[in-house]
Z-matrix of the N, CA and C atoms (Angstrom, degrees):
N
C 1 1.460
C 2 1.529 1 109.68
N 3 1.337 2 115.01 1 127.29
C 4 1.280 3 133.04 2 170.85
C 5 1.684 4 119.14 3 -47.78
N 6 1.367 5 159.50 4 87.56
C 7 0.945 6 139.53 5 -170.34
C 8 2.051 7 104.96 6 -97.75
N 9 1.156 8 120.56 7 -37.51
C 10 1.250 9 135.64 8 -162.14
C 11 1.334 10 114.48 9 -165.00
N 12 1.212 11 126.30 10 140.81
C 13 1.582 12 166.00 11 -155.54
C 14 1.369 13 130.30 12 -123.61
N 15 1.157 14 134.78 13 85.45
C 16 1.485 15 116.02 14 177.41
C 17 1.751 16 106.53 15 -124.62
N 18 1.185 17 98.26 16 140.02
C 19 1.533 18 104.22 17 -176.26
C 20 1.531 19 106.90 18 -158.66
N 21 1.288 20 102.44 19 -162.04
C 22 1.406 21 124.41 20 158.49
C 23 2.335 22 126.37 21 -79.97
N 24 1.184 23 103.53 22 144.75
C 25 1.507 24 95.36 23 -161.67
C 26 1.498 25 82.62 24 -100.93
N 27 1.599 26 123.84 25 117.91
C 28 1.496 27 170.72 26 -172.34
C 29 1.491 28 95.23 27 -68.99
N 30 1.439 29 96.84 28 -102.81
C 31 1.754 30 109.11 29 -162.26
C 32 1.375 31 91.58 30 -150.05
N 33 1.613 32 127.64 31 -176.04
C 34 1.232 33 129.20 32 156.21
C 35 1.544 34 113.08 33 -169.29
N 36 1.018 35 135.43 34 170.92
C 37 1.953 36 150.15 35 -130.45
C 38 1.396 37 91.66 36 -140.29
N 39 1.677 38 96.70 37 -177.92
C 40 1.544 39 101.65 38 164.60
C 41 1.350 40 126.91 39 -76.06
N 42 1.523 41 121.18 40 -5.76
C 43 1.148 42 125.21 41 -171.09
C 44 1.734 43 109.38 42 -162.02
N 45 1.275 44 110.42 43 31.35
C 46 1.253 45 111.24 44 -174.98
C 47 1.663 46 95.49 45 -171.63
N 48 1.974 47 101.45 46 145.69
C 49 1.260 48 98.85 47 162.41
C 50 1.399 49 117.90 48 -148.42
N 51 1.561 50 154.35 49 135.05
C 52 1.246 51 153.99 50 81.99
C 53 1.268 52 107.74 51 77.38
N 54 1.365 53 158.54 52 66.16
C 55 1.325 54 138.23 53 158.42
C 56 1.597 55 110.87 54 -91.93
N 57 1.509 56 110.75 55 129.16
C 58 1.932 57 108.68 56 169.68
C 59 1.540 58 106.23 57 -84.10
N 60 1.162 59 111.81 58 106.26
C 61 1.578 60 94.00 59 158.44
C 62 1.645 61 117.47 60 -107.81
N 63 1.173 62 102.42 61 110.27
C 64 1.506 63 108.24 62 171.52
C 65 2.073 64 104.21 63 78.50
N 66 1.462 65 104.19 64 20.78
C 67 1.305 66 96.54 65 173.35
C 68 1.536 67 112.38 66 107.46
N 69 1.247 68 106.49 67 -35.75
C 70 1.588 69 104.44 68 156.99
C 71 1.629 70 125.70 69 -103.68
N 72 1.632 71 103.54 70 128.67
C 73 1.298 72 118.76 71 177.18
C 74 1.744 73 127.38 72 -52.83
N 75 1.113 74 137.24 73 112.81
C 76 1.309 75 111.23 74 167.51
C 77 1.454 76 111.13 75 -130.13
N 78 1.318 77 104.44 76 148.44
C 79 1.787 78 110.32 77 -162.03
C 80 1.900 79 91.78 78 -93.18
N 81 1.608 80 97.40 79 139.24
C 82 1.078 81 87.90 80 176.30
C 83 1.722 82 103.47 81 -136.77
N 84 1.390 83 115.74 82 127.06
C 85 1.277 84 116.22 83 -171.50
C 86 2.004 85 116.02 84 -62.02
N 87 1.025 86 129.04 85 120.07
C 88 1.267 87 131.29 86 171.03
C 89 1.511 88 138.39 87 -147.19
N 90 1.351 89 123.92 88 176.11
C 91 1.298 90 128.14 89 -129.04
C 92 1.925 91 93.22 90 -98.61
N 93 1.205 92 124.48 91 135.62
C 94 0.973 93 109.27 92 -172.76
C 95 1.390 94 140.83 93 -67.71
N 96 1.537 95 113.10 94 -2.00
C 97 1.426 96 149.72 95 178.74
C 98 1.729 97 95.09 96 -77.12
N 99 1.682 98 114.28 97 -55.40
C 100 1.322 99 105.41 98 158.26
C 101 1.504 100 128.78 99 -54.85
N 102 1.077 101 127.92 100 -14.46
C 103 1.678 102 129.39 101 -170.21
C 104 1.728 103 93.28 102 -75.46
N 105 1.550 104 90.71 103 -59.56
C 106 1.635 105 95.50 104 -164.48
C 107 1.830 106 121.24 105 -58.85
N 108 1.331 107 105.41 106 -8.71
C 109 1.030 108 120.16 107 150.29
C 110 1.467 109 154.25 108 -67.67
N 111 1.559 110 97.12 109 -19.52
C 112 1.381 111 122.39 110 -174.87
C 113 1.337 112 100.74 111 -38.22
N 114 1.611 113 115.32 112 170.26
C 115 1.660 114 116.11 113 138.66
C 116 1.239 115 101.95 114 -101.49
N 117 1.603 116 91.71 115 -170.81
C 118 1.187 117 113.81 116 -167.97
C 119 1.956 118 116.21 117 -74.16
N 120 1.071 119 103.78 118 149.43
C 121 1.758 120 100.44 119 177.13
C 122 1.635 121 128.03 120 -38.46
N 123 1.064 122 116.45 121 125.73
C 124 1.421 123 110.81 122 -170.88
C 125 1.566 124 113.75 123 96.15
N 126 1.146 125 92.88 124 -32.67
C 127 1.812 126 87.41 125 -170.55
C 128 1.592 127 108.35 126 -78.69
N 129 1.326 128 109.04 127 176.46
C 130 1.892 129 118.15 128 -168.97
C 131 1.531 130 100.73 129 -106.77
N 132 1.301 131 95.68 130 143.12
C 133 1.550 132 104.10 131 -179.67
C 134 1.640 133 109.76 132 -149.07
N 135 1.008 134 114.10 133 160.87
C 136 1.667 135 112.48 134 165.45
C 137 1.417 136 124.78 135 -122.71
N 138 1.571 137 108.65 136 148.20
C 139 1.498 138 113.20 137 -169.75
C 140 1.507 139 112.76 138 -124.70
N 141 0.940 140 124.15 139 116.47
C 142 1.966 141 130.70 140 168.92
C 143 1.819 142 93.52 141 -60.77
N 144 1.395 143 91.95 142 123.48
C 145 1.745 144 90.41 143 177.81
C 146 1.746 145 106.84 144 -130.61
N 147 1.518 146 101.59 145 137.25
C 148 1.388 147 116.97 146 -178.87
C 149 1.482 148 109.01 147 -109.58
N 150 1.167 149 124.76 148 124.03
C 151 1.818 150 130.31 149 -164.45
C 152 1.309 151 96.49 150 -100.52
N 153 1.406 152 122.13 151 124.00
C 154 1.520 153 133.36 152 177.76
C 155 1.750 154 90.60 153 -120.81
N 156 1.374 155 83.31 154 153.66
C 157 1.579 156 99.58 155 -170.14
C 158 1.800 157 99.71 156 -117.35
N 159 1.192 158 124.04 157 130.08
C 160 1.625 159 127.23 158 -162.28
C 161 1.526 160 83.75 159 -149.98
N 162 1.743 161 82.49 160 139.14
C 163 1.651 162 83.32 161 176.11
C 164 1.619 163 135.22 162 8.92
N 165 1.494 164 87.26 163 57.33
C 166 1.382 165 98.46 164 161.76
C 167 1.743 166 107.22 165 82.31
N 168 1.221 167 101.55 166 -11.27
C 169 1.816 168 105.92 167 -166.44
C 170 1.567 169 96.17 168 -123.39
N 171 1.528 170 92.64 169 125.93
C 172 1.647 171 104.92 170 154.05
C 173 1.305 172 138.93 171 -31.79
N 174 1.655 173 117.36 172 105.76
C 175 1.737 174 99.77 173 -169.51
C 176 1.791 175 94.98 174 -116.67
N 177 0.965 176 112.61 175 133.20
C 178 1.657 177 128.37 176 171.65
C 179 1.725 178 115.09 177 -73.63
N 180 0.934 179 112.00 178 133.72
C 181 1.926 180 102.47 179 179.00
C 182 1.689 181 83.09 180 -154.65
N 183 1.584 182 99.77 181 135.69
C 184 1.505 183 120.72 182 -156.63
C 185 1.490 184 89.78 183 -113.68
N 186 1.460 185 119.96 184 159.23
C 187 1.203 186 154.80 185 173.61
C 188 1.292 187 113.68 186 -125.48
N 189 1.805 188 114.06 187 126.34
C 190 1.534 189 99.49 188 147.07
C 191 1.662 190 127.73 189 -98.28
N 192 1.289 191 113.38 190 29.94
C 193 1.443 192 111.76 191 -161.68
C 194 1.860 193 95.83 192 176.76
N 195 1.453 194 104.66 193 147.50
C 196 1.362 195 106.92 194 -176.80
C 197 1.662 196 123.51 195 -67.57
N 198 1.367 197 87.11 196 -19.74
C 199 1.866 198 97.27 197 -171.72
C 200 1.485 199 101.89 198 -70.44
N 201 1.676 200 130.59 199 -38.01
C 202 1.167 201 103.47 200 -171.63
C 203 1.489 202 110.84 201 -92.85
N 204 1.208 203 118.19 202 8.31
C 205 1.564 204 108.02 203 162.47
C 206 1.229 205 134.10 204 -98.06
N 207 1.567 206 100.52 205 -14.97
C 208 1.381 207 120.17 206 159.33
C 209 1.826 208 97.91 207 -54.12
N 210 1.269 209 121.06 208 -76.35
C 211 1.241 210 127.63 209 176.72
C 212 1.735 211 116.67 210 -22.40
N 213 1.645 212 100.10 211 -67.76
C 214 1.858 213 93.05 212 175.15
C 215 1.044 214 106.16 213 -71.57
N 216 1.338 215 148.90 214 5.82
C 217 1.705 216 127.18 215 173.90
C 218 1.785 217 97.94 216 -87.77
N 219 1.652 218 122.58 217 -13.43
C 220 1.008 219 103.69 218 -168.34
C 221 1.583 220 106.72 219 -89.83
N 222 1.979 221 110.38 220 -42.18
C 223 1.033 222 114.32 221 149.95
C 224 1.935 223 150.16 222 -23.37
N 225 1.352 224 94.98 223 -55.49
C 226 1.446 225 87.08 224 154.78
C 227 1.597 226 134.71 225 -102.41
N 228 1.638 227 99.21 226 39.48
C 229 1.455 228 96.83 227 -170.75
C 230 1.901 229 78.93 228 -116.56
N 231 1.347 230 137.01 229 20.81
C 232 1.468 231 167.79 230 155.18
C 233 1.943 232 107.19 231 -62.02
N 234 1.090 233 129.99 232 127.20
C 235 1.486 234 109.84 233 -169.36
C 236 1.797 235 98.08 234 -96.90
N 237 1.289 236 124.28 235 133.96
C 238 1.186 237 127.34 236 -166.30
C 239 1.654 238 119.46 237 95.79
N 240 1.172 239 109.98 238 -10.91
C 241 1.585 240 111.87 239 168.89
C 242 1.865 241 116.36 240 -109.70
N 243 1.453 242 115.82 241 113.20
C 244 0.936 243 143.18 242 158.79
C 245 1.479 244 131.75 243 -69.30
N 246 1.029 245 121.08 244 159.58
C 247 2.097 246 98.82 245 -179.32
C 248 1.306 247 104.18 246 -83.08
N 249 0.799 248 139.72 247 -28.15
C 250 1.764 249 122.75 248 154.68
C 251 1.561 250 106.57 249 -29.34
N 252 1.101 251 109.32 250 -90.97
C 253 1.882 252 113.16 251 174.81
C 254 1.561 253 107.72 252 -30.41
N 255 1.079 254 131.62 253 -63.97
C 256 1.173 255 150.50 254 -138.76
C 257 1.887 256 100.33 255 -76.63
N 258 1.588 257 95.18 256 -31.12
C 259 1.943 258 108.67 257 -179.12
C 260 1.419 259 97.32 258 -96.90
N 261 1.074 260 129.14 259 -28.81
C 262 1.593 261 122.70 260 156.91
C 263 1.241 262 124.71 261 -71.15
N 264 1.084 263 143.36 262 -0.59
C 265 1.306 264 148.62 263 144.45
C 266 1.131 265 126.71 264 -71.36
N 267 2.018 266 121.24 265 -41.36
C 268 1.046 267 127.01 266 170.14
C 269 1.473 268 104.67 267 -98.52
N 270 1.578 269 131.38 268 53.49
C 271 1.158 270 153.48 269 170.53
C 272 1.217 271 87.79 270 -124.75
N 273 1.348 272 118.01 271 -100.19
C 274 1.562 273 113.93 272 -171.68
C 275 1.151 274 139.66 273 -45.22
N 276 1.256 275 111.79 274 -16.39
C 277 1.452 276 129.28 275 -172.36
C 278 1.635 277 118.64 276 -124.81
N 279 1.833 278 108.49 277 123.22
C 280 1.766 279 83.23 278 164.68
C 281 1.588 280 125.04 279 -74.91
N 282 1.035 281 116.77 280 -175.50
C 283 1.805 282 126.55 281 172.44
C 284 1.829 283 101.53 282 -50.43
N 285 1.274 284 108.67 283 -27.66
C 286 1.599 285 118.26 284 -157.51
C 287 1.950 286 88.45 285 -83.52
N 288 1.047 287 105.09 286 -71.01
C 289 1.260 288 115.23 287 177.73
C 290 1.575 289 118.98 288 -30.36
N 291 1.426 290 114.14 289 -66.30
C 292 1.372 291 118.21 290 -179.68
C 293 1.494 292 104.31 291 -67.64
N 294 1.035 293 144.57 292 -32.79
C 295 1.088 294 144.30 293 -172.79
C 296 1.868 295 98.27 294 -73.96
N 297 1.326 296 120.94 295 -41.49
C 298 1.770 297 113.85 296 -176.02
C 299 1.769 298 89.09 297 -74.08
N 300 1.150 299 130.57 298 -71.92
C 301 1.506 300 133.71 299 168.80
C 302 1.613 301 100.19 300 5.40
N 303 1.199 302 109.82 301 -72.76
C 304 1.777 303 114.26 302 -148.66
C 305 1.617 304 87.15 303 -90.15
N 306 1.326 305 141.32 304 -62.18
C 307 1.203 306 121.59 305 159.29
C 308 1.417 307 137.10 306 -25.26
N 309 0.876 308 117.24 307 -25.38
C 310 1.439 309 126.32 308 175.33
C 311 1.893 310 112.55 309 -121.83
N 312 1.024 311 114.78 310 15.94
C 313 1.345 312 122.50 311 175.24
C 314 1.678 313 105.89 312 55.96
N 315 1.269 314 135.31 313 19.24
C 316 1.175 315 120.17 314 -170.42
C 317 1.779 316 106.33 315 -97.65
N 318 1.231 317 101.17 316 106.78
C 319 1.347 318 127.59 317 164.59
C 320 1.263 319 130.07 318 -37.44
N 321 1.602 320 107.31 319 -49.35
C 322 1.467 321 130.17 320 -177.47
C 323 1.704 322 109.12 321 -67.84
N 324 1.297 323 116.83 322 -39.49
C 325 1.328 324 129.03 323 169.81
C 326 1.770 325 109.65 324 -56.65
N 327 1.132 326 103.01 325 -29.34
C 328 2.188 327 100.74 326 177.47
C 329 1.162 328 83.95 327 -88.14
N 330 1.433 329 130.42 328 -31.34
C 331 1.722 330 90.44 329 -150.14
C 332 1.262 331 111.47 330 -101.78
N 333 1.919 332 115.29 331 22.36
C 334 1.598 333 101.03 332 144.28
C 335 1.056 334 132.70 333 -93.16
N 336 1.410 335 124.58 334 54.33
C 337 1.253 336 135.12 335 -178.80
C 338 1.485 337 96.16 336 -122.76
N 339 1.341 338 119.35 337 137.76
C 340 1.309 339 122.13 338 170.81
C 341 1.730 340 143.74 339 -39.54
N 342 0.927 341 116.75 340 86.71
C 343 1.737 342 100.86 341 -172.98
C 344 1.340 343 92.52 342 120.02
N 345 1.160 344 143.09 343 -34.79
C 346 1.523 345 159.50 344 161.77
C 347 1.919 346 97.60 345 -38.79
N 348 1.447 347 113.13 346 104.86
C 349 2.082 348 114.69 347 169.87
C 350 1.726 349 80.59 348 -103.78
N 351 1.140 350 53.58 349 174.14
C 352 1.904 351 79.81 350 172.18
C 353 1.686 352 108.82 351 -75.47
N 354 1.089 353 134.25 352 -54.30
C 355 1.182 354 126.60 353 149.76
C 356 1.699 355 117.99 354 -21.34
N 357 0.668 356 103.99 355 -62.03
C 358 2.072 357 92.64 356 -174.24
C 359 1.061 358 93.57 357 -109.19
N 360 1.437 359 148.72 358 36.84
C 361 1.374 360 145.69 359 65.38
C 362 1.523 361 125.10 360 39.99
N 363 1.779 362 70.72 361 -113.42
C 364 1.603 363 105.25 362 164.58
C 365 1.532 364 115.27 363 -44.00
N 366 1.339 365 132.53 364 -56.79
C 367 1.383 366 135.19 365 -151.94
C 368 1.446 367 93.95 366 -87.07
N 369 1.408 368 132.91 367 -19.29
C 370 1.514 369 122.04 368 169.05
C 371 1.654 370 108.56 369 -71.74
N 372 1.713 371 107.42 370 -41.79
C 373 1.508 372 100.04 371 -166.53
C 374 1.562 373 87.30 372 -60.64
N 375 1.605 374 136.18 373 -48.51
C 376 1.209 375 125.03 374 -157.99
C 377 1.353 376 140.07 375 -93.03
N 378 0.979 377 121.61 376 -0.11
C 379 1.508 378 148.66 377 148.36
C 380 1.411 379 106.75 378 -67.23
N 381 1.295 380 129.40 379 -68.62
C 382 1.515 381 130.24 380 175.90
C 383 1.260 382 134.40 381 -38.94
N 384 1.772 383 112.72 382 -32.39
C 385 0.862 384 151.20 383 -132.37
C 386 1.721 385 95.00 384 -82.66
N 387 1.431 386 123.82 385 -45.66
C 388 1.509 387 119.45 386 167.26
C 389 1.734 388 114.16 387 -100.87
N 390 1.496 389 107.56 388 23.42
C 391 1.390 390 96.03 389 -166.86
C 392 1.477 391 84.33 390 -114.49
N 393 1.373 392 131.99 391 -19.84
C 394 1.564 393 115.36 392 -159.14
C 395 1.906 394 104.78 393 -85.99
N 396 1.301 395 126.03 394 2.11
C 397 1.393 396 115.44 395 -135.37
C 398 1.523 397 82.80 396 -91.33
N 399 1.109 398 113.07 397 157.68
C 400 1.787 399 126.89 398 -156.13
C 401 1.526 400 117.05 399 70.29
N 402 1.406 401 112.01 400 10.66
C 403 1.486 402 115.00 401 155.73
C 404 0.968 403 139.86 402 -81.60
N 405 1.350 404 139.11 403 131.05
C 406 1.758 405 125.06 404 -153.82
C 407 1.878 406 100.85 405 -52.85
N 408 1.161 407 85.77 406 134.54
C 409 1.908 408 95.51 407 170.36
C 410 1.645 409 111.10 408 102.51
N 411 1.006 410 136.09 409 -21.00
C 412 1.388 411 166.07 410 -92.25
C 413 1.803 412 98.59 411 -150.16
N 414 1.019 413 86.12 412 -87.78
C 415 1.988 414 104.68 413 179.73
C 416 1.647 415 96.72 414 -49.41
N 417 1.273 416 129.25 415 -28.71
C 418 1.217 417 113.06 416 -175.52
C 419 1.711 418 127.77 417 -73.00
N 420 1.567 419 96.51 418 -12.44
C 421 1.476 420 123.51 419 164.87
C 422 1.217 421 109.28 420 -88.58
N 423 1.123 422 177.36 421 36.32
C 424 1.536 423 171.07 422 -136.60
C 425 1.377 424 77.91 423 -141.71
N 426 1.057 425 140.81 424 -79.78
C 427 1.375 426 117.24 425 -148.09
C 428 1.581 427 130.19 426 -79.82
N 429 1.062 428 84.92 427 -6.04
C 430 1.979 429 96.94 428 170.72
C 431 1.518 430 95.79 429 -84.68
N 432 1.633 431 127.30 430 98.28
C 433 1.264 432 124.91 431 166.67
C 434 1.859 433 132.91 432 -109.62
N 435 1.785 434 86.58 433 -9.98
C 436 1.690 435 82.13 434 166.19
C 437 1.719 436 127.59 435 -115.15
N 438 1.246 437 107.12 436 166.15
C 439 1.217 438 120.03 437 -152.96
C 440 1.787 439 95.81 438 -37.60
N 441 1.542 440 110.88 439 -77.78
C 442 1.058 441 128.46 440 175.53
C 443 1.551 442 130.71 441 -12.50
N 444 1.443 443 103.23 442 -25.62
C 445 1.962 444 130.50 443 -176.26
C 446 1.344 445 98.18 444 -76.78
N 447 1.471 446 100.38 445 -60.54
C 448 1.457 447 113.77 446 -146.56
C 449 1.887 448 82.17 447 -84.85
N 450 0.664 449 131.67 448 -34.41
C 451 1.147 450 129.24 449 -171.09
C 452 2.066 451 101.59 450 -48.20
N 453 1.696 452 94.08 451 -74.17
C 454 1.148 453 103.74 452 170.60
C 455 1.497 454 122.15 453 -29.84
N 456 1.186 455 109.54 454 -54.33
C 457 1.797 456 123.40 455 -177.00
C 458 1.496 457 106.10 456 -53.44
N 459 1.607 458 116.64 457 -46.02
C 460 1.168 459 109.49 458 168.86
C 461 1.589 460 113.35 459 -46.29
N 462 1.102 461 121.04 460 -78.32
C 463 1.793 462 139.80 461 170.02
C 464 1.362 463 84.38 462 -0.05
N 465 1.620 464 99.81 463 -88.96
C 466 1.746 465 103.43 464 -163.64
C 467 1.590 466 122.08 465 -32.19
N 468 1.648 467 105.92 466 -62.62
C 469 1.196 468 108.94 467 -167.61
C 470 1.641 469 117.22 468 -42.18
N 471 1.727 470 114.17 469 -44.97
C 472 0.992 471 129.09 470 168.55
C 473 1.541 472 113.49 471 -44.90
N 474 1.449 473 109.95 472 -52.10
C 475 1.733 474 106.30 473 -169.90
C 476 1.697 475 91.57 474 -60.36
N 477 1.056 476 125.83 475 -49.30
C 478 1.881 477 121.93 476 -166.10
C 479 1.709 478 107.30 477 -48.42
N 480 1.169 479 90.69 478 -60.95
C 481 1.834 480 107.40 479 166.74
C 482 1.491 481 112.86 480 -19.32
N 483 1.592 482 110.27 481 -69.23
C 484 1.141 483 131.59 482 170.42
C 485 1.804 484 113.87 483 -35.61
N 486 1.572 485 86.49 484 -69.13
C 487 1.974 486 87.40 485 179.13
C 488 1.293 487 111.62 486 -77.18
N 489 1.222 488 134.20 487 17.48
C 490 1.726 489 124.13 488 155.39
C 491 1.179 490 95.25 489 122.20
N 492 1.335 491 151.35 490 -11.55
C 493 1.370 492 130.38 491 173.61
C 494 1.217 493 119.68 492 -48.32
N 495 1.559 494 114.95 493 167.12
C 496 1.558 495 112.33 494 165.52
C 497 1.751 496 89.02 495 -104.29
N 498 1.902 497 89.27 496 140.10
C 499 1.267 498 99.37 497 158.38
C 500 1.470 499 125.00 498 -30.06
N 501 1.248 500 129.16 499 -68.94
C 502 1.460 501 108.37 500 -176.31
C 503 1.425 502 125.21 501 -72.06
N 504 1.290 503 132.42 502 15.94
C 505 0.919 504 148.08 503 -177.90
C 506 1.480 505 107.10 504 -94.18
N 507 1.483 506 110.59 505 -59.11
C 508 1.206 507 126.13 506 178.80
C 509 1.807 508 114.46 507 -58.83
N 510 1.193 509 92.37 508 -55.73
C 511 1.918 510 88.53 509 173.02
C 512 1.732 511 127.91 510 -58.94
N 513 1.479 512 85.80 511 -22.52
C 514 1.774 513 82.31 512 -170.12
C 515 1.394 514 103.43 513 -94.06
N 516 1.299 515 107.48 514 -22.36
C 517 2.227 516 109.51 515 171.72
C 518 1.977 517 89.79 516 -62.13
N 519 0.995 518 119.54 517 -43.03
C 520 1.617 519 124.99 518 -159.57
C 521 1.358 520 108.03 519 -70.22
N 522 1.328 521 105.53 520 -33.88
C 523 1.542 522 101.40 521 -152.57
C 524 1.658 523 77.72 522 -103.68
N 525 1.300 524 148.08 523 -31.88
C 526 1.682 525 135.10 524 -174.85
C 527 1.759 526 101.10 525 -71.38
N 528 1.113 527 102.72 526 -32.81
C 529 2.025 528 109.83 527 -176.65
C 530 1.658 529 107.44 528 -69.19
N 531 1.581 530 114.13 529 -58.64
C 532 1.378 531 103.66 530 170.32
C 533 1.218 532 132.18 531 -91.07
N 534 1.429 533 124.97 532 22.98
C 535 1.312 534 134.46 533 145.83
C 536 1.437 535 109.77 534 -86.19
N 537 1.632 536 136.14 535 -16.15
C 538 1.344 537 129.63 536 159.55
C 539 1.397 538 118.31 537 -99.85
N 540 1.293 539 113.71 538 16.64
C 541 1.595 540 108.07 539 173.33
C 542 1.624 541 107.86 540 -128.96
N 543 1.324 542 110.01 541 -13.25
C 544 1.180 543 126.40 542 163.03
C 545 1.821 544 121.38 543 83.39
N 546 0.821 545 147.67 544 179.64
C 547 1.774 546 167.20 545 -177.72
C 548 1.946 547 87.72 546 -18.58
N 549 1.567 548 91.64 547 -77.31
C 550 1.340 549 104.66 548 -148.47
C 551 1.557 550 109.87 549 -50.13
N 552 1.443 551 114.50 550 -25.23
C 553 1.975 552 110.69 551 -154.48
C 554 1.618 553 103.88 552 -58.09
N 555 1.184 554 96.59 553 145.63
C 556 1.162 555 118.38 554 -159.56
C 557 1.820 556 90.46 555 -87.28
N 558 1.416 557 119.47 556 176.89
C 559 1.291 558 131.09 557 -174.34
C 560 1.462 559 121.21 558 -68.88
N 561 1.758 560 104.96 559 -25.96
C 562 1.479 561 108.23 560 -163.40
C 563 1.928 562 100.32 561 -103.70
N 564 1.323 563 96.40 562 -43.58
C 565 1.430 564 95.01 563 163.31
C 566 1.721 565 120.55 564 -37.08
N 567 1.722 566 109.12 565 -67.43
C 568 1.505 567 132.34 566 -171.51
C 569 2.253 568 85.79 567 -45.47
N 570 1.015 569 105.49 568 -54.83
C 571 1.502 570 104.33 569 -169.99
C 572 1.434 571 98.58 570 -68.46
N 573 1.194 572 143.65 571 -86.95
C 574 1.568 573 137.14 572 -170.77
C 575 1.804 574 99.44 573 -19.43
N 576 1.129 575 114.74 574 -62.64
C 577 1.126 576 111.91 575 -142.43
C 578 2.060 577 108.01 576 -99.49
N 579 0.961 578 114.94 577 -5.36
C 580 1.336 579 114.11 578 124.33
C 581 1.300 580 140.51 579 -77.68
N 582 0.973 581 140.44 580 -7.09
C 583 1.623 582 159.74 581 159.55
C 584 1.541 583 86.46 582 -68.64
N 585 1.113 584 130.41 583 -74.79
C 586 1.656 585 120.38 584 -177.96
C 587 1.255 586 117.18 585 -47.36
N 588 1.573 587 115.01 586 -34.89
C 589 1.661 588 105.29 587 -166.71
C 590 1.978 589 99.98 588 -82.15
N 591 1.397 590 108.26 589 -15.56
C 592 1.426 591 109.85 590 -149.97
C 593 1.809 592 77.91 591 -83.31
N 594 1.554 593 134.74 592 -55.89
C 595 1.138 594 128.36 593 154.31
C 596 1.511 595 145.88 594 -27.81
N 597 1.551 596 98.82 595 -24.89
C 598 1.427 597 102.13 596 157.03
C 599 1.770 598 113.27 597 -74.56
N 600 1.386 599 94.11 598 -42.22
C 601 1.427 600 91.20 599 -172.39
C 602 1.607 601 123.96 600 -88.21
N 603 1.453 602 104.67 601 16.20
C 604 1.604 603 106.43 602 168.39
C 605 1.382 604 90.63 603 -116.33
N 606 1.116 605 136.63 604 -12.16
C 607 1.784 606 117.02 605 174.21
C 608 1.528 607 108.90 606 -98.31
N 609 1.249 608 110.76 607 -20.43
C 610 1.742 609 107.62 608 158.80
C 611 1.192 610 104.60 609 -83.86
């Protein structure tokens, strides 16, 4: 079993690329967030590799970093997601993103990833939904546990939306504020006081 790769960077596709190691080529399927990462030709790089088995034949899908393979092992362990799906998700999406998505049940956030309906959508935000927690972004919600919280958090995130945030921007100021203010904060508080944290983090 393949775990990791280091070589020289070959050639590469829309969704796949070329590494030589030691003289032999091997194609390794990946996420397009990985492409844009590449180096330059000739040069050495390393890849975390996950071996999918497709019709009977070995398929390679490369990593530059543990978080996003942590991510597709959780993804295609989802019924209806394949690593095709699974590299289009971590194409469109960072680790940060999919991780506020399934935390916050928002559906619409997977399904700009290619091949992604609203139907397996839904069944990624909800299947995932107790498997991701100790994932960066994630733990910062644990303590908002009743309906009524999370409810609110929705509200907020939406009002940020409204004044120009980007969605993931907006959930992760939301979800670090009412995991430190806890159950009870009320709607206008949860908003003041993400508006401050989202201000720390556009003037830093």
């Amino acid at each position: 079993m393949i775990a990791k790769l280091t070589g020289l960077f070959d050639s590469s596709g829309r969704d796949w690329l070329v590494i030589d190691v030691s003289g032999v080529g091997y194609m390794v399927y990946v996420s397009g967030r990985t492409l844009s990462n590449l180096p330059l030709e000739g040069q050495k790089f390393s890849l975390l590799i996950e071996t999918i088995i497709r019709n009977e034949q070995p398929q390679l899908c490369g990593f530059l970093d543990e978080v996003d393979r942590r991510w597709f092992r959780l993804l295609i362990g989802v019924q209806g997601v394949g690593a095709k799906v699974a590299l289009a998700i971590l194409s469109a999406l960072s680790p940060e993103d999919i991780g506020n998505a399934i935390l916050f049940q928002d559906k619409t956030l997977i399904s700009r990833a290619e091949g992604v309906g609203p139907k397996l959508a839904t069944r990624i935000v909800s299947e995932l939904k107790d498997k991701t927690i100790g994932m960066e972004n994630l733990q910062a919600f644990q303590n908002v546990t009743n309906a009524s919280a999370q409810s609110s958090v929705q509200e907020v995130i939406s009002v940020l939306i409204n004044l120009g945030y980007a969605r993931h921007e907006a959930a992760k100021a939301v979800a670090l504020i009412a995991a430190e203010l806890g159950d009870q904060t009320d709607t206008e508080t949860l908003i003041r006081h993400s508006l401050k944290k989202l201000g720390q983090v556009t003037n830093g």
